[in-house]
C-alpha positions as a LaTeX table, in Angstrom:
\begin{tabular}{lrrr}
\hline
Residue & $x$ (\AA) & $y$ (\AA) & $z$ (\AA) \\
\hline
Unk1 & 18.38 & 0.10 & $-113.55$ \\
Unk2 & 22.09 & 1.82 & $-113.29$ \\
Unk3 & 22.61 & 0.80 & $-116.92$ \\
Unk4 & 19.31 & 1.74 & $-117.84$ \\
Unk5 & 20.35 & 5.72 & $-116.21$ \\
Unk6 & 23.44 & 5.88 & $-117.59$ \\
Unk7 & 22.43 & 5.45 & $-120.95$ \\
Unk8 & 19.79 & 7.83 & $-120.50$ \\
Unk9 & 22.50 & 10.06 & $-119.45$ \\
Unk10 & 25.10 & 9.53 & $-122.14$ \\
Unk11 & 22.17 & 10.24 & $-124.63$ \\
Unk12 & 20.98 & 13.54 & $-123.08$ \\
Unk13 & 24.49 & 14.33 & $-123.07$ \\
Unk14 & 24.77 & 14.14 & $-126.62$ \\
Unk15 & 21.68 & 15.69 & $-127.63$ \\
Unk16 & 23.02 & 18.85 & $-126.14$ \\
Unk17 & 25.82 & 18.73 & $-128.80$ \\
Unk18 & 23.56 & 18.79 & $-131.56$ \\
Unk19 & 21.49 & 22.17 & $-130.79$ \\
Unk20 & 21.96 & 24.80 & $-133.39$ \\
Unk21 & 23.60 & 27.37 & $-133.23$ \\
Unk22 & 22.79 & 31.06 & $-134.41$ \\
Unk23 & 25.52 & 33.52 & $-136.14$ \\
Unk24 & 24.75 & 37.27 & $-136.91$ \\
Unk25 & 26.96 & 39.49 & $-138.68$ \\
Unk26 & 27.80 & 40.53 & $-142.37$ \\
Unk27 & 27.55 & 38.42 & $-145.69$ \\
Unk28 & 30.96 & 38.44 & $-147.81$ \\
Unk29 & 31.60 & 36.89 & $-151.36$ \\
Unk30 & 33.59 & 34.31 & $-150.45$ \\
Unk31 & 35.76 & 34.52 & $-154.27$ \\
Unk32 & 36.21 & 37.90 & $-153.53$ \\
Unk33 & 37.83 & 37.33 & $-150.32$ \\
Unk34 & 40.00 & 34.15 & $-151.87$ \\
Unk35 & 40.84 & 36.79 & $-155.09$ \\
Unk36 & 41.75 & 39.74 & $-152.64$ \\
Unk37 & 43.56 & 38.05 & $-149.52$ \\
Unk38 & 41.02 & 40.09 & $-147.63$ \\
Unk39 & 42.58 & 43.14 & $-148.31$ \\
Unk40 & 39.34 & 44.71 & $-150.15$ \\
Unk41 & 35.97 & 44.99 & $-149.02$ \\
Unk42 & 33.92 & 42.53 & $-150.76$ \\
Unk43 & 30.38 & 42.56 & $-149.82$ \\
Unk44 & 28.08 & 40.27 & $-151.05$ \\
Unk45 & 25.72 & 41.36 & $-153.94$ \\
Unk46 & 23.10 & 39.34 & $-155.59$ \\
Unk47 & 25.61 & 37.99 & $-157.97$ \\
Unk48 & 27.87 & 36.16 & $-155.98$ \\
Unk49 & 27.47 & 32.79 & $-155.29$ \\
Unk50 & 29.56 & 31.91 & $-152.04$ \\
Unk51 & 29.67 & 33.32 & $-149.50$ \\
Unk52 & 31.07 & 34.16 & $-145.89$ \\
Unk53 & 29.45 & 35.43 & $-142.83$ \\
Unk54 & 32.37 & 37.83 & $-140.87$ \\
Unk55 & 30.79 & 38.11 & $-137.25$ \\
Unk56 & 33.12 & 40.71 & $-135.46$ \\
Unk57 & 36.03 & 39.78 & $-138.09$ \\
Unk58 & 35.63 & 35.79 & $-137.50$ \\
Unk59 & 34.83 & 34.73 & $-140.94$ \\
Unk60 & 32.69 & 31.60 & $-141.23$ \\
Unk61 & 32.42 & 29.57 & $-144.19$ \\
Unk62 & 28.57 & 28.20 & $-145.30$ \\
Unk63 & 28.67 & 24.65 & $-147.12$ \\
Unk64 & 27.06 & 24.33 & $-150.72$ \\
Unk65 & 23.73 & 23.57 & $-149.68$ \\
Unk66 & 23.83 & 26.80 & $-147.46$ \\
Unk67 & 25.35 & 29.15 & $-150.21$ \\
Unk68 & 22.55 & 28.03 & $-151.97$ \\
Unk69 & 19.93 & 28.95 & $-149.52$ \\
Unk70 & 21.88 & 32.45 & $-149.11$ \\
Unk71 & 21.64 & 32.98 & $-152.49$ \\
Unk72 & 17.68 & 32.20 & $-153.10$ \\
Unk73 & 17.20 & 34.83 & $-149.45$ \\
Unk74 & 19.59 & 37.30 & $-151.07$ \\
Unk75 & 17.15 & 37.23 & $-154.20$ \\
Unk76 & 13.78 & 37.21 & $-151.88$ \\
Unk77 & 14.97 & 40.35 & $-150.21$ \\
Unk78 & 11.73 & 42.50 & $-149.58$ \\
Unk79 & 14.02 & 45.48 & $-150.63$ \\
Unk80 & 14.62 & 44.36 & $-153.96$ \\
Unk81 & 11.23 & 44.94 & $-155.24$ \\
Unk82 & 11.89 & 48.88 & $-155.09$ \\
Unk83 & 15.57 & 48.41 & $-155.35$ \\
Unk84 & 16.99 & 46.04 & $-157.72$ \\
Unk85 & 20.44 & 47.30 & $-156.63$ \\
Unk86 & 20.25 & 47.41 & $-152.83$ \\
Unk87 & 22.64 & 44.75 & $-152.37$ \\
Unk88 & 25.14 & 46.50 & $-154.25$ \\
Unk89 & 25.01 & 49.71 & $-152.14$ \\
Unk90 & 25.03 & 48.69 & $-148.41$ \\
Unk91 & 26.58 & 45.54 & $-146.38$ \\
Unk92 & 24.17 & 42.80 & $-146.26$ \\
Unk93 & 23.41 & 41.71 & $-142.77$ \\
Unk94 & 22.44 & 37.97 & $-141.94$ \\
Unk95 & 21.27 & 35.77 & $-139.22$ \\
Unk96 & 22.16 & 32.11 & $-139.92$ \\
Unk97 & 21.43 & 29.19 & $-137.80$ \\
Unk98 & 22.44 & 26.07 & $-138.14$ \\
Unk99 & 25.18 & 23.77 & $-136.96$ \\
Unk100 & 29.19 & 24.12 & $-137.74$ \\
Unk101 & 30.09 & 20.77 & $-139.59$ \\
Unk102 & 33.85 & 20.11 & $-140.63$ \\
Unk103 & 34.93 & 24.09 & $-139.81$ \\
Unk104 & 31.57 & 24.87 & $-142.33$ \\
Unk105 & 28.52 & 26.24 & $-141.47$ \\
Unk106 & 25.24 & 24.15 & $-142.13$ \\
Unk107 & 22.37 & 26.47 & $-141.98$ \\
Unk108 & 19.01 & 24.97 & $-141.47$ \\
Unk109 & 17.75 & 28.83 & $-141.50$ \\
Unk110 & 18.90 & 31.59 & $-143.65$ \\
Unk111 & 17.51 & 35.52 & $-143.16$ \\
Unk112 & 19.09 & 38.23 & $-145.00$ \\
Unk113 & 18.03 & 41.57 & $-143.47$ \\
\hline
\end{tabular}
């Protein structure tokens, strides 16, 4: 029976590490950044293809699969419709959740706002 609890305990214990997470903040293009050293601003518009999320100026990287997902919600935006260039005017905002894997973020939910 102590076994049996312990394990129970160890694994409830390590279900708690793999909650998501959830990051707000602003999108970036992440080969602008790289280009400019961060000394320019370098919002993301539709065309870029990776990006950052800077949440109170901690940048966070997004892994491929999530650039990809950024991209498609970038394209979705209900703004565009009446817009085409509303991502080239403003800072896009975002809301990612996910999980941070190897100093990346792995979104398992992407809005763009």
């Amino acid at each position: 029976m102590r076994k049996f609890m312990t394990t129970c305990a160890l694994f409830g214990a390590l279900s708690g590490l793999a909650l998501a997470e959830t990051w707000e903040g602003t999108l970036l293009d992440a080969n602008c950044v790289r280009q400019h050293h961060g000394n320019k601003a370098c919002d993301a518009k539709h065309s870029s293809t990776a990006f950052l999320l800077d949440v109170n100026g901690t940048r966070y990287k997004l892994d491929n699969k999530s650039n990809d997902e950024t991209r498609s919600a970038m394209e979705s935006r209900s703004d565009r419709a009446s817009n085409p260039d509303a991502t080239k005017a403003v800072p896009v905002h975002a809301k990612i959740t996910g999980v941070m894997r190897h100093g990346k973020i792995r979104a398992s939910i992407v809005e763009v706002q």
